[in-house]
N, C-alpha and C positions, 0 to 999 in steps of 0.2 A: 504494500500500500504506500502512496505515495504520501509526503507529509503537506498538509493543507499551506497554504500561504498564509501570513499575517495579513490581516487587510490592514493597507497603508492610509493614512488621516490624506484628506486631498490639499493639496497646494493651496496657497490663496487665489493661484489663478484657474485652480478646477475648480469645476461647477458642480454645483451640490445635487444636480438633476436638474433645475428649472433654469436653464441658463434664460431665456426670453425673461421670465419674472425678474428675475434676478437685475438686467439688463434695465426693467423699467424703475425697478424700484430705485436702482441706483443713478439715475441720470432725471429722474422722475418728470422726462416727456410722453407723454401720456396723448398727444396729439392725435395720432393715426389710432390707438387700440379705443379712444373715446369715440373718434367716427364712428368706427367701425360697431362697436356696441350701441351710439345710437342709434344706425342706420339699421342693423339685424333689430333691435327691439322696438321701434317705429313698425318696422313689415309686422315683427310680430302680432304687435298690440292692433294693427291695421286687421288682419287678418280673426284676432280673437274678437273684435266689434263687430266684423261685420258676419260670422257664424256661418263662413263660406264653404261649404262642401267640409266633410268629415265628419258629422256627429259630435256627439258627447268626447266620442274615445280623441278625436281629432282636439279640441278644445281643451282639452286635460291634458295633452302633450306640449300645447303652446303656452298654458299655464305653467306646467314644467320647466318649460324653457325659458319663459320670462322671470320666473322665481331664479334657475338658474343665472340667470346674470345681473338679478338683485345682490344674492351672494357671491355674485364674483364680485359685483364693485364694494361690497362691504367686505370684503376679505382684503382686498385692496387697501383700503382707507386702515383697514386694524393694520394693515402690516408698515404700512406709510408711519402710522402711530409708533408703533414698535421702533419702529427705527430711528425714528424722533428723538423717543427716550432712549435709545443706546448712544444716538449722540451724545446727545445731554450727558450721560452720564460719564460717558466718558471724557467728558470736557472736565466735568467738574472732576474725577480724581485724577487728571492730573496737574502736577506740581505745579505753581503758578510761578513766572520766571522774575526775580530779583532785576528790578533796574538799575543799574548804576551812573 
């Protein structure tokens, strides 16, 4: 049997899996992913008003899908949050520089 590898901690320039999040959270242009989300949830909400072809089962899917991109962009704003205070925090422990 062969002996397993350690898994190695990743680089600060590897990605932890979401490199895109990652990407926005850090430069936090948000321009194109907000079109983009307004534009899919406009057709949606267009779509669930006007009760176009699909039934119930149709209409419960588009509810799905607009709930899902409520909690993306609230998952967004927590993480925006998050981040805030890890500045913050790291501002304030450390050392403040002596002027001379």
């Amino acid at each position: 049997m062969a002996a397993q590898q350690p898994k190695s901690n990743p680089s600060p320039k590897q990605s932890m899996g979401y490199p895109t999040m990652e990407k926005l959270l850090e430069t936090e242009d948000f321009t194109q992913l907000n079109q983009s989300f307004k534009s899919c949830y406009e057709t949606l909400e267009r779509m669930f008003k006007s009760k176009a072809g699909g039934g119930l089962g149709k209409q419960k899917q588009i509810r799905q899908a607009l709930q899902a991109y409520e909690l993306t962009t609230d998952l967004i704003k927590y993480l925006l949050e998050v981040k805030k205070r890890m500045v913050e925090a790291a501002k304030s422990s450390q050392p403040s520089e002596i002027k001379r």
